[in-house]
N, C-alpha and C positions, 0 to 999 in steps of 0.2 A: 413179549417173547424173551426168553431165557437169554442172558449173552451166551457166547461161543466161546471156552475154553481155549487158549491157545494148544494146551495139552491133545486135544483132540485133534486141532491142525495137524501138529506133528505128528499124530500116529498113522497120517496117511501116507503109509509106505508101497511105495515100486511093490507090482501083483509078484509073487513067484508063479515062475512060468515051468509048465512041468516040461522034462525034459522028451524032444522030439526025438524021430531019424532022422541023424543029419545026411540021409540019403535023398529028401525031399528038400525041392526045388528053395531056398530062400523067402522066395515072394508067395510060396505056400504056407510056407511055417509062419512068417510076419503076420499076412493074413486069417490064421489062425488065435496067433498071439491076438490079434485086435477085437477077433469076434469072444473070447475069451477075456479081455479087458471090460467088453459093453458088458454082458453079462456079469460078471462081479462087482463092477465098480459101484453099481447100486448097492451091491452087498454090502462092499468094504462101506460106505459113507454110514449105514441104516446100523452097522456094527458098531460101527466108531460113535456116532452120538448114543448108543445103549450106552456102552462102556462107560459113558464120560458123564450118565444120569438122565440121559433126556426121556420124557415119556415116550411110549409106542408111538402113542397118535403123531409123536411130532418127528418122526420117520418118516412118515406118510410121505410120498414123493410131492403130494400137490402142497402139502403144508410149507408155511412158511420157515419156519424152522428150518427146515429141511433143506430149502433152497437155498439161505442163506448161507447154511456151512457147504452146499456144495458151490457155489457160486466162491466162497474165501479159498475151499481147498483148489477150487481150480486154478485160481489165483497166483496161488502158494505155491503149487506145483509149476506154474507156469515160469515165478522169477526162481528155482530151482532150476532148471531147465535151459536158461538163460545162461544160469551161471556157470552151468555147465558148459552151454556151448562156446561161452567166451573165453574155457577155461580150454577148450578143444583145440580154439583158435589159437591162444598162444602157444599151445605144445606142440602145433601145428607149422608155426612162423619160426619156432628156434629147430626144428628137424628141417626146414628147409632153411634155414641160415647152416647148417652142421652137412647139410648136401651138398653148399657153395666152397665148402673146404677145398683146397688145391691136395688132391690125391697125392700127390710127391709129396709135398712140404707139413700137410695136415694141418694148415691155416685157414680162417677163417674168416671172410672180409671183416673187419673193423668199423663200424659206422663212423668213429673221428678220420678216416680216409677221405679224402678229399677226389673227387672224380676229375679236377682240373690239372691232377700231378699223376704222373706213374708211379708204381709201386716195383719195390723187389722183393725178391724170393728172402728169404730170411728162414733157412732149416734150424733144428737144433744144431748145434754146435758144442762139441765137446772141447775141456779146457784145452789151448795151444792147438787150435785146429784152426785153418786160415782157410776162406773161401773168398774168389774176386767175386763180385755183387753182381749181380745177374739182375735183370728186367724178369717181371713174374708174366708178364705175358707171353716173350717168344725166347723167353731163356738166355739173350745174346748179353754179352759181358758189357756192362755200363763202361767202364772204362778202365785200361788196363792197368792202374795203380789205385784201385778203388779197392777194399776189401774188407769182411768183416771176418773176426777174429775171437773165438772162443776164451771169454777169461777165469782164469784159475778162482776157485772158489772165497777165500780167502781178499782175493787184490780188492772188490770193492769195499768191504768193511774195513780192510786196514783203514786204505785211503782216509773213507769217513773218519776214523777215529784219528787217525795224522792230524786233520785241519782240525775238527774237530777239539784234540785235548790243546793245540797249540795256541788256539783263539780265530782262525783263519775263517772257521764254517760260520761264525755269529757274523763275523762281519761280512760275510757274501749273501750273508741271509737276510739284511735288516742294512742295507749301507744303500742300497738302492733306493728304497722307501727312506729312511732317516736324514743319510749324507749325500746324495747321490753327485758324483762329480759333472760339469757340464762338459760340452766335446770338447774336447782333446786337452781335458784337465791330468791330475795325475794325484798321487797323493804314498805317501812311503809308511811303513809299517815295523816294529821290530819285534822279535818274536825269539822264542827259546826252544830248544827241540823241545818235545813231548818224551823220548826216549833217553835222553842227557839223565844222571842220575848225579847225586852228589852235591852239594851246598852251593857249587861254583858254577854256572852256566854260562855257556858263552852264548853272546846276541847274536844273531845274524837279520837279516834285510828282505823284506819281500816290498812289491810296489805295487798299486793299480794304476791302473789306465783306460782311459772314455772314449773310446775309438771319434773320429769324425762325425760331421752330421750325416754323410753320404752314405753312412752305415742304417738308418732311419731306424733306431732304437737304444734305449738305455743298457747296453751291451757293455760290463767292465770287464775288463780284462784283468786276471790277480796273477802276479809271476816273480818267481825268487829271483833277489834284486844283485846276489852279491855270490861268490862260491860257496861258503860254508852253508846258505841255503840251499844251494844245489847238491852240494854234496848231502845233505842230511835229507832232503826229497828224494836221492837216490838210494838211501837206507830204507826209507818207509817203501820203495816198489819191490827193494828186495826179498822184505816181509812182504809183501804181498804175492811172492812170487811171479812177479812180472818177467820173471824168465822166460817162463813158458811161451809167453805171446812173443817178445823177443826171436826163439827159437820157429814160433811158425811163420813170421813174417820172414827172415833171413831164409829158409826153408821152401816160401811160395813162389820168394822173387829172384831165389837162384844170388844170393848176395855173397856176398864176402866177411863182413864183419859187420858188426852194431856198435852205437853208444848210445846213450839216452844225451843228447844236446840241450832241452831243457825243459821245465816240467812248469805248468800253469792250470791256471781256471778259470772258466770264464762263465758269468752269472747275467740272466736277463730276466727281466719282465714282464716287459714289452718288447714288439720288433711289428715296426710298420711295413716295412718290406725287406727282406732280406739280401743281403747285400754280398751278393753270387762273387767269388772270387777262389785266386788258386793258393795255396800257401807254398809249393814251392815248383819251379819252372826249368828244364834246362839243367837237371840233376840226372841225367843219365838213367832213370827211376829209381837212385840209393837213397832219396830222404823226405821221407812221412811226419804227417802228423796224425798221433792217435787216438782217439776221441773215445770218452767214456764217460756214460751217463751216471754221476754223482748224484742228484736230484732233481728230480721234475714232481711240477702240481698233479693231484689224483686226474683233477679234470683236462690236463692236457693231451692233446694229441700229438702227432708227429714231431719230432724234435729240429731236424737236417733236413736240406733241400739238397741234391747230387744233381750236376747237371750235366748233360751229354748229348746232344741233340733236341734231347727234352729234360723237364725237370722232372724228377722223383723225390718221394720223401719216405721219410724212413725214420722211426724208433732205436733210442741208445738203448739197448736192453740192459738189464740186473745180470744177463750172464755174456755178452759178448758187447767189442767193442767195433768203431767203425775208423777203417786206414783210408786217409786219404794222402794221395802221392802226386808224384810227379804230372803235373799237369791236371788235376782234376778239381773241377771246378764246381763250387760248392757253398752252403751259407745257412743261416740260421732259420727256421720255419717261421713263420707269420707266428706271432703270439701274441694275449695279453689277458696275465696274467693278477692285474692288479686289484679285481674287483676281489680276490682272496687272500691278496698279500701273500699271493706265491713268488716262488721265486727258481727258474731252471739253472742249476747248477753243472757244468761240465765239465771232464776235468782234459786237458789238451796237452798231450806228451812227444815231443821233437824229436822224431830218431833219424839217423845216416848212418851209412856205409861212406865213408869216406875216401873219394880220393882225388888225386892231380888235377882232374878233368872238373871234379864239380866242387873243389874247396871254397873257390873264391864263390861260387853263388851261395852254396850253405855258410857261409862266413859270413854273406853280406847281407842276411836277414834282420827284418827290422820290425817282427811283432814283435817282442819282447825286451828290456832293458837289459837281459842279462841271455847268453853272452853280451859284450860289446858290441855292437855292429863293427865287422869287418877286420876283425883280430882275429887272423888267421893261423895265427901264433897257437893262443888259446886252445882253438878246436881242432886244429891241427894234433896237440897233445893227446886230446879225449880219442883221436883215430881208433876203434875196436877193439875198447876196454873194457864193454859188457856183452857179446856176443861175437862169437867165430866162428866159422862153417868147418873146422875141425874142432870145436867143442870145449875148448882147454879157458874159456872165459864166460865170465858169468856176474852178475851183478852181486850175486850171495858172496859168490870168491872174488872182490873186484879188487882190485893194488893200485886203483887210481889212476889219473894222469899220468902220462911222461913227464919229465921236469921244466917247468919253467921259469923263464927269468923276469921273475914281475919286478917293475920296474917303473920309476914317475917318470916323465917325458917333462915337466913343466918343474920348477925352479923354487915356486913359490907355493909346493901344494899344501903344506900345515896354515899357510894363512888362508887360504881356501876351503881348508876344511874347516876351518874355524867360523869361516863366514857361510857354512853349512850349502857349500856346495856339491859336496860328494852325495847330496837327496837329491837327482833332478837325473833326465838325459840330458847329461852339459857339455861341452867340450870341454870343462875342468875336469868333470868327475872321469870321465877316457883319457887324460892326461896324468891326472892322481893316481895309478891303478894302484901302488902300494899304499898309498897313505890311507886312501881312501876306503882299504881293504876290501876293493871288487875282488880280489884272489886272494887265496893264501899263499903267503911266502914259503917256498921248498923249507926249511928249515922246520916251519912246523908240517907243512903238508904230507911230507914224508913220501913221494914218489916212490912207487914200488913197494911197497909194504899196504898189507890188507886193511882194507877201509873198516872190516868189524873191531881190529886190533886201536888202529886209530882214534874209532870213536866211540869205543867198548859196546857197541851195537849193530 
């Protein structure tokens, strides 16, 4: 017996069916179609082995020949058929994933969603549009200082590029995996703007820090250590237009004034369990923190845990960020991330409305080394020097600080600084504040005069 051409296989192509009234019933026309099938299909097979050389005789239906190409084409047609339907089935499973869409929001459940957390509404959001965070099931507001906030186009690229050209994003990226500090270690950094031009740069200070073990993950904390970091992180938001989110939060919570109070990052791995807490209590609702996703691994999911009766979680998105306030309680998602040497990066920015009522708590904050804890003096200065609900302030036009009178408190701080005490949270280094250069001295800082003029950026 002759082999079988695969060429021949392939020419058995789907009958063309002539065309009906589609005035008759379905199950007529089909049943048509099929009596119309039995009858040619002999044809097509007894055509197709001519075409392809075979003798007459081995057409024959009873021949073996015969049986054997029809027995392969049925075959043929059969895992054809298959692959169709399997191809059915999935165009199938994603129009009914595209059906589960939330009609309002036009979102789509996420399979990295976890069914043991709630979820929230998360609409588009256009740049400086501020929305409090709603539960995606009955709509009710998670909690009344909670909110996300649409960001200006521009703010996350700066960002990246800020840490980025200054050295800051290699080492959050590779310091966890390389160097990683153990709990409640710490470790100091010096660095140069990125935007400084000119032969002569001056250094300024950022720090990390390995929160406790009760945090149950390798969570550092990166925060500028000294003012002229501060103040040069508040050049990079200015480029970035971080006005705008400024203007929607001042705008949502009926505020008075803003300042950005300090600006950090914070980088993880891993997180065993997430370690729910408030960042600030008993502020009248004037002072947030606000979170914006810098980088996360392809494969991760949900970033934040928000809690309020129950937990949710929730995504930093590429275009909006998430306000957490006065009393809301909150913490890092279960991760881990190490089996790819990712690494989630986030960037954490301290604003207030400041006043009489809530100084000494916003004063008396102790994530960060910089402000001081409890120098009331300091933040007292920064009072609504980058946002006003009449409009006349702005981070792009900032003039700084009010004046102040930095000053050492201890006697003996040059020998102290010599003995490199000004790199620690010490009680030397908040006794040294001039020597140590935590601030700058009014002489150079220039109170009142424009920060772009200041620092020619």
């Amino acid at each position: 017996m002759r082999p079988i051409s695969p060429v021949v296989i392939s020419a058995l192509l789907p009958l063309p069916i002539l065309a009906k009234d589609h005035t008759f019933p379905s199950s007529l026309k089909l049943q048509e179609a099929l009596n119309h099938y039995s009858v040619e299909s002999s044809s097509l097979l007894k055509r197709a082995l001519l075409s392809a050389g075979f003798h007459p005789d081995e057409t024959l239906e009873i021949d073996d020949t015969y049986l054997d190409f029809a027995t392969r084409a049925l075959r043929s047609e059969k895992k054809r058929l298959d692959r169709l339907l399997e191809a059915k089935k999935t165009l199938q499973a994603e129009a009914q994933e595209q059906q589960q869409c939330n009609a309002e929001t036009k979102q789509c459940k996420d399979p990295k969603l976890s069914s043991e957390f709630g979820h929230f509404l998360t609409p588009p959001l256009q740049p400086g549009q501020a929305e409090l965070l709603r539960w995606d099931d009955d709509h009710s507001v998670v909690q009344p200082y909670a909110a996300r906030v649409g960001l200006p186009e521009k703010l996350l690229p700066t960002l990246i590029d800020y840490v980025d050209r200054m050295g800051l994003l290699d080492i959050m990226k590779n310091m966890l995996y390389d160097d990683p500090l153990p709990p409640d270690g710490d470790k100091w950094f010096t660095f140069q703007s990125p935007y400084e031009e000119g032969p002569i740069k001056r250094n300024f200070t950022w720090n990390v820090e390995r929160p406790a073990k009760k945090w149950k993950s390798d969570m550092h904390w990166f925060n500028v250590a000294d003012e002229l970091a501060h103040e040069d992180s508040l050049r990079a938001l200015a480029k970035g237009g971080f006005d705008e989110v400024l203007n929607a939060i001042g705008e949502q919570f009926h505020l008075d004034s803003l300042h950005v109070d300090s600006v950090g990052f914070v980088a993880v791995t891993n997180c065993e369990r997430g370690f729910i807490h408030t960042d600030w209590e008993e502020v009248d609702g004037r002072a947030f923190n606000f979170l914006i996703g810098i980088q996360s691994p392809e494969e991760a999911g949900p970033e934040l845990v928000i809690e309020s009766g129950r937990k949710g979680e929730v995504y930093y998105e590429s275009n909006a960020g998430v306000l957490v306030g006065d009393g809301t309680r909150h913490g890092t998602r279960e991760c881990d991330h190490r089996q790819t040497r990712g690494v989630r990066i986030t960037a954490s920015i301290y604003l207030a409305d400041l006043t009489e009522n809530n100084l000494k708590v916003a004063a008396g904050d102790t994530t960060s080394i910089f402000p001081p804890t409890g120098d009331e003096e300091w933040i007292w200065a920064q009072r609504g020097r980058h946002w006003s609900k009449d409009g006349d302030r702005s981070l792009v036009n900032d003039l700084g600080r009010k004046e102040l009178n930095v000053r050492d408190e201890f006697k003996d701080c040059l020998k102290l600084t010599q003995n490199g005490e000004c790199k620690g949270n010490t009680e030397e280094r908040s006794g040294c504040l001039k020597t140590c250069k935590v601030y700058v001295h009014d002489d150079e800082y220039k109170p009142g005069v424009s920060r772009k003029e200041i620092f020619g950026y």
